[in-house]
C-alpha positions in Angstrom: -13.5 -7.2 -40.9 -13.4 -10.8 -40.1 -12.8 -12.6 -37.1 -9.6 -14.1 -38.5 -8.1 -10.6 -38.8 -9.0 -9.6 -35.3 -7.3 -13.5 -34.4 -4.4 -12.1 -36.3 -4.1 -8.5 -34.8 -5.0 -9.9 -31.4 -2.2 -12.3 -31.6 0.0 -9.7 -33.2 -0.5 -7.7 -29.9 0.4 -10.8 -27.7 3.4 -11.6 -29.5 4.9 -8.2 -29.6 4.4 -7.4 -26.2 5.8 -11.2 -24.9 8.9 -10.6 -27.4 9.5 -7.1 -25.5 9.3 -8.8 -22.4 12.0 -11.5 -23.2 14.4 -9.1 -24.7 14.0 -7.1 -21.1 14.4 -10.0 -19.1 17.3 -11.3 -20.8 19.0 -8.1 -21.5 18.5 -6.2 -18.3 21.3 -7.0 -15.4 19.0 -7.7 -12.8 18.4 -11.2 -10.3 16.8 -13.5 -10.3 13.4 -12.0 -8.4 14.2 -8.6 -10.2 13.8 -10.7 -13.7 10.9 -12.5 -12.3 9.4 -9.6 -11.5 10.2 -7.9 -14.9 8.4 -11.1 -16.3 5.2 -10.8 -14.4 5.0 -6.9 -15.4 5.2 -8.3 -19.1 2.4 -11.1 -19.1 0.5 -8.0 -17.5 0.9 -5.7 -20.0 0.7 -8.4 -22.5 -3.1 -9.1 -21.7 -3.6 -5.2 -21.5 -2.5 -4.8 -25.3 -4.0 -7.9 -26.5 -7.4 -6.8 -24.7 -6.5 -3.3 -25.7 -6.5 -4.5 -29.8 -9.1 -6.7 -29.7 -11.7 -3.6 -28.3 -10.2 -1.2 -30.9 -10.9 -3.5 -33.8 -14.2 -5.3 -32.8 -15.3 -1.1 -32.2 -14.5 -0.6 -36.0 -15.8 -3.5 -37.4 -19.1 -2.8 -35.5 -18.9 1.0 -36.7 -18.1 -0.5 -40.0 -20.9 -3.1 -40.3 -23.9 -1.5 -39.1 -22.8 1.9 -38.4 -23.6 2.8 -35.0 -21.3 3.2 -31.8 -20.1 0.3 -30.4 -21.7 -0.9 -27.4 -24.9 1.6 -27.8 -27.8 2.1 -30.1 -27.6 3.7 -33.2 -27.9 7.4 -32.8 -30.9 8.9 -32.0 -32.4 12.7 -31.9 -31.7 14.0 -28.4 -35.4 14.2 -26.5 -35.6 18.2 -25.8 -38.8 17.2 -24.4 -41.3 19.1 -26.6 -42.9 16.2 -27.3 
């Protein structure tokens, strides 16, 4: 997987989420420092999905690429200490 298409699904993420967010804000019949609040809780969970997609994808294309866990060594026997 290239770095473009994690750009892409990254941004995707970001996007989606921020589009949720202004739907709630302007739909929802709240005031003012209930929509600003609604608005902070978005560009939170915005981050969280965009950080959220960008670990699930870089973990495949690692997997993908050279086979082995993301963020660890390729596997290895387990040590039952017989030598």
């Amino acid at each position: 997987m290239s770095f473009a298409a994690l750009a892409m699904a990254v941004a995707g993420a970001g996007v989606l989420v921020l589009a949720l967010t202004a739907l709630a804000v302007a739909l929802l019949p709240l005031p003012p420092a209930g929509r600003a609040v609604v608005a902070l809780v978005g560009v939170v969970a915005t981050v969280a999905a965009m950080g959220l997609t960008s670990r699930r994808i870089t973990d495949r294309a690692i997997r993908a690429e050279y086979g082995e866990e993301p963020g660890g060594q390729a596997e290895r026997p387990a040590d039952d200490g017989l030598g």
